[in-house]
N, C-alpha and C positions, 0 to 999 in steps of 0.2 A: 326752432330751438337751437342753440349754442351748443354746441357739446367741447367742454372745454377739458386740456389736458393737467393729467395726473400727475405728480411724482412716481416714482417707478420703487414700488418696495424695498428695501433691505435684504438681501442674502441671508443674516441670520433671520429675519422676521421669518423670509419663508419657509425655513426648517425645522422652523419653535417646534416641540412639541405640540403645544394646543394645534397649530396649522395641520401636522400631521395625524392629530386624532380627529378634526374635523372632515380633512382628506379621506378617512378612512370611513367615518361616520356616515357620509356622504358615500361614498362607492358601493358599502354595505346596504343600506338601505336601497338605493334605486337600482341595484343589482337581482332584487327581489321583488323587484315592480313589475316587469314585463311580463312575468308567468298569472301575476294577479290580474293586471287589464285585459290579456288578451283573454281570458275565464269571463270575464263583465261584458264583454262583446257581440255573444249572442242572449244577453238576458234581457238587456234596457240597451236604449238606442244610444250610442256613443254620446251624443250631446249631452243629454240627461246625466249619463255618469260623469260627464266631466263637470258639471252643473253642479252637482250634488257634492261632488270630491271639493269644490273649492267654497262653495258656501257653508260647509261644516268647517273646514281648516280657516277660513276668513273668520267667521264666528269666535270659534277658539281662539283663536290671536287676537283678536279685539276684548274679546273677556279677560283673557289676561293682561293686556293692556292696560285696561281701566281699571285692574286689581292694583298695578303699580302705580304711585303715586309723580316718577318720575314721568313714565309714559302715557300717563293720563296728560301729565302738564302737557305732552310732549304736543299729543293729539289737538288738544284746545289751541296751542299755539302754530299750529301747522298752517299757509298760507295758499291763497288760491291757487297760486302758480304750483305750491306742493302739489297743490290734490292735479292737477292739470300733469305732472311728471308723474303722478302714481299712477293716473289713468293711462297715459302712455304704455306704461311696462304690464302695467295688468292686461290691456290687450294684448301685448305681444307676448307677453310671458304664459298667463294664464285663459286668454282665450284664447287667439290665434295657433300658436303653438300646440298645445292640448289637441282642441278641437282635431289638427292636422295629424299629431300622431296617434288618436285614437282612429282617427279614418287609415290612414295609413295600415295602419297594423289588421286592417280588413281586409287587406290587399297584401300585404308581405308577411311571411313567416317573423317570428320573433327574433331570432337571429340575425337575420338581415335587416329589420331597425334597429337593433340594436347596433351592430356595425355601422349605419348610417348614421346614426347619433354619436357614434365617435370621432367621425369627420368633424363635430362640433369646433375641435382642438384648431382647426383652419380658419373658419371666419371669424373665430375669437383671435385667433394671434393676427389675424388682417385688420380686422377693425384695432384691435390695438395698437396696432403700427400708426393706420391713419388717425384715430380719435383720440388716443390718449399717449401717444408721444412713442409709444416703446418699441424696443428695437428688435427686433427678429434676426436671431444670428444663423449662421449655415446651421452652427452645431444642432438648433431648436427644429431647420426644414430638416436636416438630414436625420435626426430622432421622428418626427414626424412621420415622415415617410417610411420609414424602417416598421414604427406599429403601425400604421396604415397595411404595409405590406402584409405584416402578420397577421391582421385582421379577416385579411383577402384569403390569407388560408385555410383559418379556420371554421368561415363564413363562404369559403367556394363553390362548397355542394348549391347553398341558396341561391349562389348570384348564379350558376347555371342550369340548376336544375330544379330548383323548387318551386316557380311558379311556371305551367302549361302553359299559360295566354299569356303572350308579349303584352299587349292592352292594358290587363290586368298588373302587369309586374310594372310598367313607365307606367301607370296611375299612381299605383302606393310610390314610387320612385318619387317621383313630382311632389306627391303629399310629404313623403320625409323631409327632400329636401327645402320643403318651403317651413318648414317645421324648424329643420335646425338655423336657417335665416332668420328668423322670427325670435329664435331664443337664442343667438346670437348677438342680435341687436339690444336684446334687453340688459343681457351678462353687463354689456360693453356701459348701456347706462348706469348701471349700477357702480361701474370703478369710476365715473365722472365724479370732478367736485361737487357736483349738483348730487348725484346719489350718495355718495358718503356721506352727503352733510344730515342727508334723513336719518330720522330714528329709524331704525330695522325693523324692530318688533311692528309700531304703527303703522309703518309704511308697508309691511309685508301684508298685513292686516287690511287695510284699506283695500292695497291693487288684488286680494284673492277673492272680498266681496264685491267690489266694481266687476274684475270679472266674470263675477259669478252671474251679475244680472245681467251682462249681456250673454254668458252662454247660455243664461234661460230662454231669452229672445230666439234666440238663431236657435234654439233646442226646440220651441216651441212651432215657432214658423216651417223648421225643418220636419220636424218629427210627431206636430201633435203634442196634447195636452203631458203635462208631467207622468211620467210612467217608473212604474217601481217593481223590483222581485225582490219579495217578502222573504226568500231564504235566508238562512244563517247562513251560507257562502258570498251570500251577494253582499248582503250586510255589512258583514265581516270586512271581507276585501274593502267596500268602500272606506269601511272607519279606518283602515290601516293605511290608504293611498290616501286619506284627508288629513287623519293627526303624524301616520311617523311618517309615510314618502313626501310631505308639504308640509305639515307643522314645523318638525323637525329636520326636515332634511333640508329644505329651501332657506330656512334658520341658519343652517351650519354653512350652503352654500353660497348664498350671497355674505357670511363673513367673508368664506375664502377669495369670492372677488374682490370685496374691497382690500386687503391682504395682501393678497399677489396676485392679483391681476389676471382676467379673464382668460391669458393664453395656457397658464399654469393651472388653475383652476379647471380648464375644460377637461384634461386628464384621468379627471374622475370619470369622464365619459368614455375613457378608453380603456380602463378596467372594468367599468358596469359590464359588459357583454361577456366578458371572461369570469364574473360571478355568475351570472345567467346561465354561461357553457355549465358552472360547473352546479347549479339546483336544476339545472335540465338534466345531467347525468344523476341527479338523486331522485326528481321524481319524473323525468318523462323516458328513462331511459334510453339517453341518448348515449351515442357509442362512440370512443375517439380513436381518430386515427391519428397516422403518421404526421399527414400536412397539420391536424388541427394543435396537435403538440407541439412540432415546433411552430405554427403561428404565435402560440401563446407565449411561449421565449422568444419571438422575435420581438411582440408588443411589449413586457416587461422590458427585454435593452433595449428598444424604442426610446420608452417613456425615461427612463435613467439618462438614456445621452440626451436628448430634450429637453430634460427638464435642470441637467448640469450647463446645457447651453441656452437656457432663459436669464434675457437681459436684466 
């Protein structure tokens, strides 16, 4: 497949309003994801929950879909090659990916995926240099590197001292990072002329039930027959990581790719772990010190010079 290049956004587009309530809507939401999956982790077997979370949210998007008369049309007229680029992104996005950070986070504190998923902001600005024309100025590595560094501070306790077993810490490592490769690659399809030209809704719809039947496969082969805990925690948490962290939130974010563009976009990934720090100090009682404070001013003027030096 072709992956052909973009025009590169507008400067006002990427400051609109709406851009920055979707920015915000987005960071909000998956900032309150990682205390909820890693809770699902010892209930039902990772696959299953990631199975479950995208077959509910693919479901939803397709019902509302065919509620609309536009996106009904949209559906009926979508062609092979569509459904051939939807199945693409639904593995990478929705199985692959998933799959990797729900194993992952078996092996690493939340914290520390979290930090590992804000690296996101690199092979998005890479791939969009190579795939879709755009230029990466000092000012974007030199912001980068600034919250990466903040990152490292307020995430340092984890990278030294949180997990015992070396094995254990380069497995979940491995797992992360093939995770944010995987949803990297998809952001990156989604700013091609090929993914803008999809309907969002339908297309979100499609790639979340495509991948759902293959997570059931590899959940099943993996793990045995479908397995469910009946609780109102488990429950719960699923309907809120299927309608608001992927109904809604994967909604807002692939606007913001097609918008401004994957490198800009990935940013949200570098505030989610700094919403995490901060519902970990409200229910896991976590405690902050000197480095994780300033880490956190370091990552905000990171993301400001970075995001003033996106081409």
């Amino acid at each position: 497949m072709i992956i052909e290049p973009t025009a590169l956004p507008t400067s006002d587009r990427a400051i609109s309003p709406l851009v920055v309530a979707q920015f915000l809507g987005v960071t909000l939401i998956w900032g309150s994801t990682w205390i909820i999956i890693h809770s699902q982790l010892a209930a039902v077997p990772a696959a299953w929950s990631v199975t479950y979370r995208f077959l509910i949210a693919g479901v939803v998007l397709l019902l509302a879909s065919l509620v609309s008369t536009t996106s009904r049309y949209q559906l009926r007229t979508m062609k092979r090659a569509d459904h051939g680029f939807v199945l693409l992104v639904a593995l990478l996005q929705f199985s692959f990916n998933f799959n990797l950070v729900y194993r992952a986070q078996q092996h690493l504190t939340s914290g520390l995926m979290a930090l590992l998923f804000a690296l996101l902001i690199i092979p998005n600005a890479a791939f969009g240099a190579i795939f879709l024309g755009q230029r990466v100025t000092r000012r974007f590595v030199l912001g980068s590197a600034i919250a990466i560094g903040g990152l490292v501070l307020v995430f340092g306790p984890d990278l030294v001292g949180g997990t015992g077993d070396r094995a254990v810490l380069l497995t979940g490592l491995g797992l992360g990072l093939g995770s944010i490769l995987c949803a990297s690659i998809a952001n990156v399809l989604q700013a091609t002329q090929r993914g803008r030209a999809l309907p969002l809704a339908p297309m979100l719809a499609l790639a979340m039930i495509y991948g759902s039947v293959f997570n059931g496969l590899y959940a099943w082969m993996t793990a045995g027959p479908p397995q469910i805990e009946p609780s109102a925690g488990y429950i719960g948490g699923l309907f809120y990581l299927a309608i608001v962290a992927s109904v809604m939130a994967f909604s807002l974010y692939y606007r913001l790719l097609r918008s401004i563009g994957p490198a800009a976009a990935a940013y949200t990934s570098v505030l989610v772990p700094i919403l995490a720090m901060g519902l970990s100090t409200l229910f896991e009682g976590y405690i902050w010190t000197a480095s994780a404070a300033a880490g956190v001013a370091l990552v905000l003027a990171g993301m400001v010079i970075a995001l003033r030096g996106r081409a």
